[in-house]
N, CA, C and O atoms as a Tripos MOL2 file, in Angstrom:
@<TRIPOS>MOLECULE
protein
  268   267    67     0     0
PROTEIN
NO_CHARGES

@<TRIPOS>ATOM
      1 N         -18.2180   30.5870  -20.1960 N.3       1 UNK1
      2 CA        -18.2250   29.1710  -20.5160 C.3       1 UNK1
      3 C         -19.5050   28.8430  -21.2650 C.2       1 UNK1
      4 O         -20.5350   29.5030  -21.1240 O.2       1 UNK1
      5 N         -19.3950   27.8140  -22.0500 N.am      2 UNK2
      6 CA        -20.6620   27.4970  -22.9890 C.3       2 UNK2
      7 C         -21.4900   27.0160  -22.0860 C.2       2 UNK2
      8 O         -21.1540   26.7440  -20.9340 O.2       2 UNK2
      9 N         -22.4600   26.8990  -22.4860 N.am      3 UNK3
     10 CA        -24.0290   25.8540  -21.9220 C.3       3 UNK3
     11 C         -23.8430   24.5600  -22.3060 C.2       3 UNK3
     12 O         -23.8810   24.1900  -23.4800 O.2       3 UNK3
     13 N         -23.5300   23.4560  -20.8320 N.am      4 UNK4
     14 CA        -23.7640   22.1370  -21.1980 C.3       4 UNK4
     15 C         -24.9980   21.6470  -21.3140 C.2       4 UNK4
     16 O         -25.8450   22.1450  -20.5720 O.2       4 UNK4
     17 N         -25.2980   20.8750  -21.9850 N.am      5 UNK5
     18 CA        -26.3250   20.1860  -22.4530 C.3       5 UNK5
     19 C         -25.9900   18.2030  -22.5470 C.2       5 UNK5
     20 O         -25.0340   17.5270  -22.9260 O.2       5 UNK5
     21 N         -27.1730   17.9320  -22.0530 N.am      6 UNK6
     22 CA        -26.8430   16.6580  -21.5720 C.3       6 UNK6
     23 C         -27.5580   15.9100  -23.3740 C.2       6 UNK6
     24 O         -28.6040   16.1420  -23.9800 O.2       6 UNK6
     25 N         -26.5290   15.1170  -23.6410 N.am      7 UNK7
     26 CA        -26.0930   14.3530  -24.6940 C.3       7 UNK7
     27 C         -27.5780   13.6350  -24.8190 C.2       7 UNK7
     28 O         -27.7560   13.3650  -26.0070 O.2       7 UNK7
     29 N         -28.3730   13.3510  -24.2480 N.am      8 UNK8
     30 CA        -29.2350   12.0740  -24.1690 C.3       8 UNK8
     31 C         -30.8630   13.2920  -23.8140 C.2       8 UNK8
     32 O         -31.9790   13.2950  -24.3340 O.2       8 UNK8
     33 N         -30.4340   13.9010  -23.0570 N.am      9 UNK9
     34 CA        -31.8080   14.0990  -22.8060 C.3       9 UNK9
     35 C         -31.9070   15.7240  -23.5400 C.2       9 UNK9
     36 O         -33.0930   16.0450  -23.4580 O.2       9 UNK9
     37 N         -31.2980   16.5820  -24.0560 N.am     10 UNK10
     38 CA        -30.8030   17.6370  -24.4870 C.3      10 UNK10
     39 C         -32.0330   18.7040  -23.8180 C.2      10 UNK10
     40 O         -33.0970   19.1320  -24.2640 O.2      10 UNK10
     41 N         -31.2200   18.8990  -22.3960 N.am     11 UNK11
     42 CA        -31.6920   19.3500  -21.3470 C.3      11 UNK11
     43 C         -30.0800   20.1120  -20.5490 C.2      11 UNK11
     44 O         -28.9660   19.6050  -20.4210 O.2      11 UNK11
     45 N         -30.7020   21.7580  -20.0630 N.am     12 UNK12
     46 CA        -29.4160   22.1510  -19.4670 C.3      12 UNK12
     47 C         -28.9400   20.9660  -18.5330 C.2      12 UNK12
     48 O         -29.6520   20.0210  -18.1930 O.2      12 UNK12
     49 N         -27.3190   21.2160  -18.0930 N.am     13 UNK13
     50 CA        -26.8750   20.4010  -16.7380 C.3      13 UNK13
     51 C         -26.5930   21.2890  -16.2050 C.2      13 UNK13
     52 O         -26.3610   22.3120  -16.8480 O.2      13 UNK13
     53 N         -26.4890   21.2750  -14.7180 N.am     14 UNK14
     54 CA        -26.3290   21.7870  -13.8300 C.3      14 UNK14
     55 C         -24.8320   21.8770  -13.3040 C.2      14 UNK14
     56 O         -24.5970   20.6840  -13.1090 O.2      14 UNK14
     57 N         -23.4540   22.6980  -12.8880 N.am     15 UNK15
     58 CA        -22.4340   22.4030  -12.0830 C.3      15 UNK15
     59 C         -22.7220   22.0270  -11.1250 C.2      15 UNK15
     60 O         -23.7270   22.4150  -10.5300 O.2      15 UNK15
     61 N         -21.7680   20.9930  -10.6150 N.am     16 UNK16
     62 CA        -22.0820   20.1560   -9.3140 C.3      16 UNK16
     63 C         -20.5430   19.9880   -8.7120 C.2      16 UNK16
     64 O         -19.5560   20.1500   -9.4300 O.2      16 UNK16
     65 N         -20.4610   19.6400   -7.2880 N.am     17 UNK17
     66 CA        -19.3800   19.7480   -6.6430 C.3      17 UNK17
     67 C         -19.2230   18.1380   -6.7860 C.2      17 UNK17
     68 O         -20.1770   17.3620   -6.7220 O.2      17 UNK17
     69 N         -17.5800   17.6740   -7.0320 N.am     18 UNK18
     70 CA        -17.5710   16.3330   -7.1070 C.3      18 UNK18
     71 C         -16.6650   15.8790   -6.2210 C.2      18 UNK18
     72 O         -15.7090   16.6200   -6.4490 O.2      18 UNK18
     73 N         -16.3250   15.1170   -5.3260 N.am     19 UNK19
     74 CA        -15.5090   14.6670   -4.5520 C.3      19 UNK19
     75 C         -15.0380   13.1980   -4.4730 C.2      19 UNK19
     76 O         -15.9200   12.4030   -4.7990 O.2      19 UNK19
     77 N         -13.6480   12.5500   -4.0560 N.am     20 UNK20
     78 CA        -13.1860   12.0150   -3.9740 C.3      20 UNK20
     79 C         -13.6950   11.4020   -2.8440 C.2      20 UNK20
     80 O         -13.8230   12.2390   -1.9510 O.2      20 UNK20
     81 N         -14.0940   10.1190   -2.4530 N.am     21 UNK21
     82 CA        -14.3230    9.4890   -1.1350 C.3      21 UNK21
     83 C         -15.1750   10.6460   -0.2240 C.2      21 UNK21
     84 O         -15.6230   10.2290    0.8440 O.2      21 UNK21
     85 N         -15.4660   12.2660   -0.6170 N.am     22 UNK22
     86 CA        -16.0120   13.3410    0.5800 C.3      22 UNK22
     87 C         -14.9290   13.5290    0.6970 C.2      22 UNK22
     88 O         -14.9720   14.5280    1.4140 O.2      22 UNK22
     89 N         -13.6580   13.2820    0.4990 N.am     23 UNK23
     90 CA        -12.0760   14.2600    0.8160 C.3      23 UNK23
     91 C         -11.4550   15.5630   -0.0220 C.2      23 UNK23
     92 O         -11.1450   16.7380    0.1750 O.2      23 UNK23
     93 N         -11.4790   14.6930   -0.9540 N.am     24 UNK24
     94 CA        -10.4700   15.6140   -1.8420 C.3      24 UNK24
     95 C         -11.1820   15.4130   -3.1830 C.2      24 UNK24
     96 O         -11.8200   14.4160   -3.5190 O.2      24 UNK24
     97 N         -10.8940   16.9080   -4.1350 N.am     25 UNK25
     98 CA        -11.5210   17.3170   -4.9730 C.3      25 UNK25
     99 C         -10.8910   16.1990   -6.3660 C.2      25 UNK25
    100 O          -9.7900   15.6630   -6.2290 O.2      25 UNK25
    101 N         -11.6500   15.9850   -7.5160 N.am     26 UNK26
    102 CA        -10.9060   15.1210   -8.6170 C.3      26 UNK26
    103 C         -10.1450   16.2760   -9.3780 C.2      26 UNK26
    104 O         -10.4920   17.4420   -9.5660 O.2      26 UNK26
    105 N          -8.9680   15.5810   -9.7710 N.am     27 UNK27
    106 CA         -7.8460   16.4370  -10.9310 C.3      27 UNK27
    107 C          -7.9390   15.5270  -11.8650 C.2      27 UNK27
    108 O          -8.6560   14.5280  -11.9150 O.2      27 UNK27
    109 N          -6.8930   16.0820  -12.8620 N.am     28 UNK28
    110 CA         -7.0740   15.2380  -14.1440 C.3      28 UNK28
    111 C          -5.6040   15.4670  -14.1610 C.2      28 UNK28
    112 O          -5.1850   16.5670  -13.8010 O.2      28 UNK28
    113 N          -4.3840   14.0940  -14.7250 N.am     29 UNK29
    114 CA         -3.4390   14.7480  -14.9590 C.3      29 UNK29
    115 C          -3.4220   14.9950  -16.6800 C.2      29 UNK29
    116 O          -4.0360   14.6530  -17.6910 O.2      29 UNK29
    117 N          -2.0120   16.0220  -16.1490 N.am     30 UNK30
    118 CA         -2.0580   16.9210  -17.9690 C.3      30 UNK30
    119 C          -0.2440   16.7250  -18.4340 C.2      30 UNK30
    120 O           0.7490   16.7720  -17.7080 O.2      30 UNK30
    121 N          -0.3230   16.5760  -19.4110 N.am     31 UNK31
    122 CA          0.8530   16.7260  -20.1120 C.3      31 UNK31
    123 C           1.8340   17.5770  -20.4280 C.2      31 UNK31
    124 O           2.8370   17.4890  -21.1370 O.2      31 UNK31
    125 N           1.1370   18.8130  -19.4600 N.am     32 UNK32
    126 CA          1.8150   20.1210  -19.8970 C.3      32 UNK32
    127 C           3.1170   20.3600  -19.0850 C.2      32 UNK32
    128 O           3.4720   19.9630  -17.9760 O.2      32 UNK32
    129 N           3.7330   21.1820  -20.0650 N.am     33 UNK33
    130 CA          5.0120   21.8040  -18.9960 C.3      33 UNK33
    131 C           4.8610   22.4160  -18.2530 C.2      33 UNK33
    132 O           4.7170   23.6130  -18.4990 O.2      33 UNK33
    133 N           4.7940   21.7920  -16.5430 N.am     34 UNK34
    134 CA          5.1140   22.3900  -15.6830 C.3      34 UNK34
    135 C           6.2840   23.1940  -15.3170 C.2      34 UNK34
    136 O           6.4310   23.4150  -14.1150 O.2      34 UNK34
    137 N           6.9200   23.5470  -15.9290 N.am     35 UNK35
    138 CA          8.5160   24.6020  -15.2520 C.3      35 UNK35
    139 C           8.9460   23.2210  -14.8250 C.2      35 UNK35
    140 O           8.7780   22.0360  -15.1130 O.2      35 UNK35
    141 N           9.8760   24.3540  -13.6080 N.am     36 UNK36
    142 CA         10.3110   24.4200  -12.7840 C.3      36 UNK36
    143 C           9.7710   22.6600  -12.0670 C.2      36 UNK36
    144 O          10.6070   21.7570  -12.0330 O.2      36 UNK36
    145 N           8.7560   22.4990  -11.7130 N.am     37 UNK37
    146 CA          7.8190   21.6740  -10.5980 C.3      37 UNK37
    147 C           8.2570   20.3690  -11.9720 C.2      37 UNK37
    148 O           8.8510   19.3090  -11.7770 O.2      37 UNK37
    149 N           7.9790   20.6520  -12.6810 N.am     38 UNK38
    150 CA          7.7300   19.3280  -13.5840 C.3      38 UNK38
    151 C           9.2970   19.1240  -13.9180 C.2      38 UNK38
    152 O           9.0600   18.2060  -14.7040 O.2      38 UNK38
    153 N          10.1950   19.1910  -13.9470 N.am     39 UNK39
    154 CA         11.4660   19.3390  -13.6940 C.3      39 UNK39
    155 C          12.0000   18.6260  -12.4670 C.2      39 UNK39
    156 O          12.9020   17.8460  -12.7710 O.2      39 UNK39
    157 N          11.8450   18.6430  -11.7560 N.am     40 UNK40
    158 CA         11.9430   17.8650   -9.8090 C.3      40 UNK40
    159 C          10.8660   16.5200  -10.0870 C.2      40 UNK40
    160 O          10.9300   15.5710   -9.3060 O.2      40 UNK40
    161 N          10.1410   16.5000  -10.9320 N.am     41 UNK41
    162 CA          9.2640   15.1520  -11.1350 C.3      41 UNK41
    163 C           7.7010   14.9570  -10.5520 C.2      41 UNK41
    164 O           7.0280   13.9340  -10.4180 O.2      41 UNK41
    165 N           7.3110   16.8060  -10.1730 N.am     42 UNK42
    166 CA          6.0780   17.2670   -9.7200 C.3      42 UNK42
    167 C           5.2970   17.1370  -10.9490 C.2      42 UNK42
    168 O           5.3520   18.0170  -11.8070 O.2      42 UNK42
    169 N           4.4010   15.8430  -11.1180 N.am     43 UNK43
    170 CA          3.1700   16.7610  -12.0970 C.3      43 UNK43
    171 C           2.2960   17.1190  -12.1950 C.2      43 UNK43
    172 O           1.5550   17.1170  -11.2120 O.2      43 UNK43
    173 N           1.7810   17.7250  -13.6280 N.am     44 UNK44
    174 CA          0.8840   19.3130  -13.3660 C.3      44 UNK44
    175 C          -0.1410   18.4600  -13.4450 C.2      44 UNK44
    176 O          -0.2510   17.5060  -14.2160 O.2      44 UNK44
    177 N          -0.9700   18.8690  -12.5390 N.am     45 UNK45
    178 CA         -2.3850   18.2410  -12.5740 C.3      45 UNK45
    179 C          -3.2030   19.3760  -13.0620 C.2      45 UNK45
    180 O          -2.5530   20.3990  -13.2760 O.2      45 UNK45
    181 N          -4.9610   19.4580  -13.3730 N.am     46 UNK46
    182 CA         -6.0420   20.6830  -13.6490 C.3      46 UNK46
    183 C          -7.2900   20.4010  -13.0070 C.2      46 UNK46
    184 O          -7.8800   19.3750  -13.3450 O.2      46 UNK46
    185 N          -7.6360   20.9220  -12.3990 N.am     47 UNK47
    186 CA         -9.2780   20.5880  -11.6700 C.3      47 UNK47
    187 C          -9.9050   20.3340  -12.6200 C.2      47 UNK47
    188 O          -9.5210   20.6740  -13.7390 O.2      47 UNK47
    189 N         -11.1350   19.6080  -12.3910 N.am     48 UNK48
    190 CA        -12.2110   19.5550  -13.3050 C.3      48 UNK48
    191 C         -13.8330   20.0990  -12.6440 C.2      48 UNK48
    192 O         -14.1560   20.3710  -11.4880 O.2      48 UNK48
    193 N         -14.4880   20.1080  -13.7040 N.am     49 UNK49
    194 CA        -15.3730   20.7490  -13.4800 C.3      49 UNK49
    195 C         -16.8260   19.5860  -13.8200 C.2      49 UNK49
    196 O         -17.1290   19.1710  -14.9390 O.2      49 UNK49
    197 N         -17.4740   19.2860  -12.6400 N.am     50 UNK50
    198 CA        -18.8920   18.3540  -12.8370 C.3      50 UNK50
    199 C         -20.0710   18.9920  -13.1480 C.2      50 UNK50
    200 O         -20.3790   20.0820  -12.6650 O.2      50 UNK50
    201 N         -20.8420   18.2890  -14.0380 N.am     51 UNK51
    202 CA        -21.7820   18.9820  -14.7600 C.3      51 UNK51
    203 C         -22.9790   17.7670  -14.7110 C.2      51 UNK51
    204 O         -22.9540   16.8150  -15.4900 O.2      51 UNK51
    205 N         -24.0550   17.9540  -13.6490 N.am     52 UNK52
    206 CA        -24.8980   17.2870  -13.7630 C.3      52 UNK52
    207 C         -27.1120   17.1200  -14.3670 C.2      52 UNK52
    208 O         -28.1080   17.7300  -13.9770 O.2      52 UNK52
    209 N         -26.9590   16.2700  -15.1570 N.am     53 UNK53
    210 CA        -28.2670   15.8530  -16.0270 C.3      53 UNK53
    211 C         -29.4670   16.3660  -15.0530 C.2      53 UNK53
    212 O         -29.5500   15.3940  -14.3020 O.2      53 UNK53
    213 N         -30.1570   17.0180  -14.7370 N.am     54 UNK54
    214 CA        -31.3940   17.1600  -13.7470 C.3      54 UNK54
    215 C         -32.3620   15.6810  -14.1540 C.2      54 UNK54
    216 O         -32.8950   14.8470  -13.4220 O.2      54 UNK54
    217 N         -32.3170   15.7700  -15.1350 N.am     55 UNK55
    218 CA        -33.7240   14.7210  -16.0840 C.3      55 UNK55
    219 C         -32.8980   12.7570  -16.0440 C.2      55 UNK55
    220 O         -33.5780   11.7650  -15.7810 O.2      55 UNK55
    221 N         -32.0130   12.7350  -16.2370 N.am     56 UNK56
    222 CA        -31.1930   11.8540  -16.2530 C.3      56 UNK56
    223 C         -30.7350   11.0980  -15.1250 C.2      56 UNK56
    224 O         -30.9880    9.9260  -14.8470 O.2      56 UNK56
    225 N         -29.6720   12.3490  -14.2110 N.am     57 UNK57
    226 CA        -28.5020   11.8030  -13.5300 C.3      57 UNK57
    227 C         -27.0600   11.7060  -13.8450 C.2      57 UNK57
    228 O         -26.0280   11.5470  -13.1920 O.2      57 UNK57
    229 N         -27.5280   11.9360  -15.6960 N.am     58 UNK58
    230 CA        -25.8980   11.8850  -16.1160 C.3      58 UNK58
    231 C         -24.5690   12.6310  -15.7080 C.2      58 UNK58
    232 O         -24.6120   13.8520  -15.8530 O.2      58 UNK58
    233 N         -23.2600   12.0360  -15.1650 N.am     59 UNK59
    234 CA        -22.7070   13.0230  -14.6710 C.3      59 UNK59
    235 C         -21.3770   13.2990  -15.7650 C.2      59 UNK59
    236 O         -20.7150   12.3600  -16.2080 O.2      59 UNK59
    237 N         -21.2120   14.1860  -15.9800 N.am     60 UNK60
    238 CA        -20.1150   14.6240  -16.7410 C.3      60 UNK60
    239 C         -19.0270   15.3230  -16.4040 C.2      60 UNK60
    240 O         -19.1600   16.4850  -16.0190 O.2      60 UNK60
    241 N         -17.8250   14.7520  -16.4900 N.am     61 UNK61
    242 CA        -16.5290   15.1110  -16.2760 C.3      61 UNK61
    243 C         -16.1450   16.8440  -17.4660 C.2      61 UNK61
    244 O         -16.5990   16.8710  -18.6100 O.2      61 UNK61
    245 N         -15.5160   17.7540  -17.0460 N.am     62 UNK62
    246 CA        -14.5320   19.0500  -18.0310 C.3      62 UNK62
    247 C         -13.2520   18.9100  -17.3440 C.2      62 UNK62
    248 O         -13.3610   18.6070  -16.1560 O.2      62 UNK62
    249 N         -12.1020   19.0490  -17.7780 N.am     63 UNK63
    250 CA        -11.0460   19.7270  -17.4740 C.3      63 UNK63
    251 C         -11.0780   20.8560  -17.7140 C.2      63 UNK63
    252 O         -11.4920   21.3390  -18.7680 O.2      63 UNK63
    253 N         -10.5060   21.6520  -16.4610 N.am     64 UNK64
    254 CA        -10.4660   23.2100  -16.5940 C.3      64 UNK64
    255 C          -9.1980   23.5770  -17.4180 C.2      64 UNK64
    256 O          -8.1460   23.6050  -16.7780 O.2      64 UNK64
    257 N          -9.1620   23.7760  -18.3490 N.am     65 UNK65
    258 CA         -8.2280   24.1080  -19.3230 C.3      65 UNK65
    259 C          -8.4100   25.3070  -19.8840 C.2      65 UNK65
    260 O          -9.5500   25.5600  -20.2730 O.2      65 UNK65
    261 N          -7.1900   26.4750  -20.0860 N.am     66 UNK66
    262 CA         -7.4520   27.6050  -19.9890 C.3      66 UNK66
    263 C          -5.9570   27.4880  -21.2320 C.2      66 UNK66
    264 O          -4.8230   27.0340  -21.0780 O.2      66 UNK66
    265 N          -6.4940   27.9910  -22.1670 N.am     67 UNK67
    266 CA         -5.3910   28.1730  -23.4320 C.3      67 UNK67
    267 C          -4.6370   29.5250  -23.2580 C.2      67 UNK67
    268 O          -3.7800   29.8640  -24.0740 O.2      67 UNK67
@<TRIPOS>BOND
     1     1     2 1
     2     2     3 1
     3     3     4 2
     4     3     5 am
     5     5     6 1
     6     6     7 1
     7     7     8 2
     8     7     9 am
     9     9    10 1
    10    10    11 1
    11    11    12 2
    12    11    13 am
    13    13    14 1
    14    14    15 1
    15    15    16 2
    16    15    17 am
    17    17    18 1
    18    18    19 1
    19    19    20 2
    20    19    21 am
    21    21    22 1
    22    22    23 1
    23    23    24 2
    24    23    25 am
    25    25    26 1
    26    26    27 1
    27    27    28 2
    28    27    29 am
    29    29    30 1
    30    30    31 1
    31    31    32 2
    32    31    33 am
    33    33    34 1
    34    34    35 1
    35    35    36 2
    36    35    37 am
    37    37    38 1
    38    38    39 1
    39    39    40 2
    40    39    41 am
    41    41    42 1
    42    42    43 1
    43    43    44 2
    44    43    45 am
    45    45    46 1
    46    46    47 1
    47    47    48 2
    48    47    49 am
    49    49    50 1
    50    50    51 1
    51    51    52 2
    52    51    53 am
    53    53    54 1
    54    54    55 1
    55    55    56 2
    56    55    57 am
    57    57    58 1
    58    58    59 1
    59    59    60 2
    60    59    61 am
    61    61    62 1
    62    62    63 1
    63    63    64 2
    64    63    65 am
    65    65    66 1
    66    66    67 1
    67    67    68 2
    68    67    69 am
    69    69    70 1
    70    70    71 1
    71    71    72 2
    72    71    73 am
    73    73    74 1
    74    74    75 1
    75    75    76 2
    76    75    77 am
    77    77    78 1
    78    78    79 1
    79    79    80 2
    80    79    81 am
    81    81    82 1
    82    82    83 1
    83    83    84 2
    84    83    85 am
    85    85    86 1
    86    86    87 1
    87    87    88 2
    88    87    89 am
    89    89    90 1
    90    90    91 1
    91    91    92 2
    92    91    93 am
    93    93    94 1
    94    94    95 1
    95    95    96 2
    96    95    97 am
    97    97    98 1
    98    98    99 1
    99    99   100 2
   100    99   101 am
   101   101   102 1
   102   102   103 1
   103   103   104 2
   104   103   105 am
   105   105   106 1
   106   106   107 1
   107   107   108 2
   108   107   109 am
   109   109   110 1
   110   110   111 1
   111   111   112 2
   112   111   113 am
   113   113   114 1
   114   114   115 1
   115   115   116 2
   116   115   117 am
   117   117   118 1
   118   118   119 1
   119   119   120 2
   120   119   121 am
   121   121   122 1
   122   122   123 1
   123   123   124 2
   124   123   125 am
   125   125   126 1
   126   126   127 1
   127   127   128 2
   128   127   129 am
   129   129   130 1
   130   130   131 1
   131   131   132 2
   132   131   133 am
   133   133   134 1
   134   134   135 1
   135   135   136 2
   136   135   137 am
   137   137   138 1
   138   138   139 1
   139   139   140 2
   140   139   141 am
   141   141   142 1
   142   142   143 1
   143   143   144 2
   144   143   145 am
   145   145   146 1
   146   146   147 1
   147   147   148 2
   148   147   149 am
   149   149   150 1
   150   150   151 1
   151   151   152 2
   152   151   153 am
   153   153   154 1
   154   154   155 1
   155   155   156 2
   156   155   157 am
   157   157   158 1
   158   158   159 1
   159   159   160 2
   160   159   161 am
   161   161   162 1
   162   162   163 1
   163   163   164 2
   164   163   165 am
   165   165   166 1
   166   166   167 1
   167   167   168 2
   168   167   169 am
   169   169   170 1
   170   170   171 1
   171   171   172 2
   172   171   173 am
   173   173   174 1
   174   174   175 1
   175   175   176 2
   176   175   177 am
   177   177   178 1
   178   178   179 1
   179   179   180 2
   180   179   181 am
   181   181   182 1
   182   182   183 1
   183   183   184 2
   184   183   185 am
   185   185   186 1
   186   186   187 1
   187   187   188 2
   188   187   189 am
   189   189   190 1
   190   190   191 1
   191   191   192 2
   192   191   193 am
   193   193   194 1
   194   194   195 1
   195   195   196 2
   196   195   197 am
   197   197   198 1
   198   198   199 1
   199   199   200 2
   200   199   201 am
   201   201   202 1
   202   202   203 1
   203   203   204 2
   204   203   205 am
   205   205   206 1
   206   206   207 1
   207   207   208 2
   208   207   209 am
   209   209   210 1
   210   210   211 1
   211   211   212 2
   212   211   213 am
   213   213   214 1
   214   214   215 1
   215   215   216 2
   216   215   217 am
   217   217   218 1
   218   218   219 1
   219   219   220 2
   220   219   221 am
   221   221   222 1
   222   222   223 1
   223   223   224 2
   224   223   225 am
   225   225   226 1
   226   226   227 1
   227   227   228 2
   228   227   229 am
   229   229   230 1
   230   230   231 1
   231   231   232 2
   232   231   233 am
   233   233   234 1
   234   234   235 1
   235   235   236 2
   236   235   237 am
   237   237   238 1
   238   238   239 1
   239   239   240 2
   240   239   241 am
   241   241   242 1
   242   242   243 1
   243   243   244 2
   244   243   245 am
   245   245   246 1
   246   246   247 1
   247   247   248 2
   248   247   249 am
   249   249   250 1
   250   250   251 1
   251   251   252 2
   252   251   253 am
   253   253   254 1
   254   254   255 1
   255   255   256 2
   256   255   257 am
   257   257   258 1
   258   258   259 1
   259   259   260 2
   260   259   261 am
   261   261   262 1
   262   262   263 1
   263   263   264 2
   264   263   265 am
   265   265   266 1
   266   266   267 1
   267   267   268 2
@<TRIPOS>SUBSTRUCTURE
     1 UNK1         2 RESIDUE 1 A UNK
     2 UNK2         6 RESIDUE 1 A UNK
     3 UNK3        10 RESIDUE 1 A UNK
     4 UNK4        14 RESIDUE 1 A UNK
     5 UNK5        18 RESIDUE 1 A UNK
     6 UNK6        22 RESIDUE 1 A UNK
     7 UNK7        26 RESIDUE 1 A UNK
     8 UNK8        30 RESIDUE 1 A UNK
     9 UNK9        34 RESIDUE 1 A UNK
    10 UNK10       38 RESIDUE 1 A UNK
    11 UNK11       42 RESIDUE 1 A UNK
    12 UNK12       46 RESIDUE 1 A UNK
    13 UNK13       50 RESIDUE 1 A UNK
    14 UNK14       54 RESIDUE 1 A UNK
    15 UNK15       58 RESIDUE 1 A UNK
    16 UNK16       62 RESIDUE 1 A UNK
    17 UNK17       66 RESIDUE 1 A UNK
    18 UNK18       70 RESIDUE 1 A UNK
    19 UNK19       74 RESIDUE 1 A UNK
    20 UNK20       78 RESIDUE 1 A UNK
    21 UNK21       82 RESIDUE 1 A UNK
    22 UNK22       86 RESIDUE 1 A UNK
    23 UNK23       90 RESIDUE 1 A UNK
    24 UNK24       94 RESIDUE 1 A UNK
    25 UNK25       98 RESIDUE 1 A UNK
    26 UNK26      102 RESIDUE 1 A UNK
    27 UNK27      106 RESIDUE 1 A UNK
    28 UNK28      110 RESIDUE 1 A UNK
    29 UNK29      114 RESIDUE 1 A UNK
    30 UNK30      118 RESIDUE 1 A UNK
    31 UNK31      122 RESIDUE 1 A UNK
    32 UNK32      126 RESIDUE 1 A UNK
    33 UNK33      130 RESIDUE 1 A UNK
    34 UNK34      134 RESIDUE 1 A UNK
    35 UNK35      138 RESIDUE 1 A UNK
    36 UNK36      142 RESIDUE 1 A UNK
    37 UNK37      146 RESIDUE 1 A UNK
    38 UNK38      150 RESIDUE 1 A UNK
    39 UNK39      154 RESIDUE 1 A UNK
    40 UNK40      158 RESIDUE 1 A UNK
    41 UNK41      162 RESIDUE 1 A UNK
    42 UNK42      166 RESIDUE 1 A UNK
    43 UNK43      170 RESIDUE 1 A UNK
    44 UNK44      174 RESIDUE 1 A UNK
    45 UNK45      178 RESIDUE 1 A UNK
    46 UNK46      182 RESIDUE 1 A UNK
    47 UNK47      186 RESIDUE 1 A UNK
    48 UNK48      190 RESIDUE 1 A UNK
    49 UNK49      194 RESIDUE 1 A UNK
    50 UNK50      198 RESIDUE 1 A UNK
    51 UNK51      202 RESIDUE 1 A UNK
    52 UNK52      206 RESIDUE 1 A UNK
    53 UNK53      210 RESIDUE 1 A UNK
    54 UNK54      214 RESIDUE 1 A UNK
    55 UNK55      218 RESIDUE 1 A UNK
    56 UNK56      222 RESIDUE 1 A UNK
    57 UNK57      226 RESIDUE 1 A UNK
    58 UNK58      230 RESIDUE 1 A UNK
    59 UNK59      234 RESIDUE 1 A UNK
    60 UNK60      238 RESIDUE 1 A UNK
    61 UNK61      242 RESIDUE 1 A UNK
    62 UNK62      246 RESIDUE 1 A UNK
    63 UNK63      250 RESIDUE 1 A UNK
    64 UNK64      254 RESIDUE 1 A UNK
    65 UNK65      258 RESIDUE 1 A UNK
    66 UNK66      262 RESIDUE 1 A UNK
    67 UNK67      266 RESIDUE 1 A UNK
């Protein structure tokens, strides 16, 4: 994966664990064809990945997207 770099302070960011309320992890939904699942009216969601500013605070959202 590339090196994020924070937009403002152009300083590495750090991965960071991001959570929902402390429950549950954030998804992103996606447009993609799910099969089977997306068919029954399941949709495909993708984790994302948090990337945080040390110098800042800035927090930045990725979708894990894998071509």
């Amino acid at each position: 994966m590339n090196e994020r770099r924070c937009p403002d302070c152009d300083v590495s960011m750090t991965e960071t664990k991001l959570t929902a309320g402390g429950q549950y992890d954030v998804f992103v939904k996606t447009d993609r064809d799910g099969g089977l699942l997306d068919r029954i009216g399941i949709d495909e969601h993708t984790g994302t990945a948090a990337h945080l500013c040390p110098e800042c605070g800035l927090v930045r959202l990725y979708a894990d997207i894998e071509e």
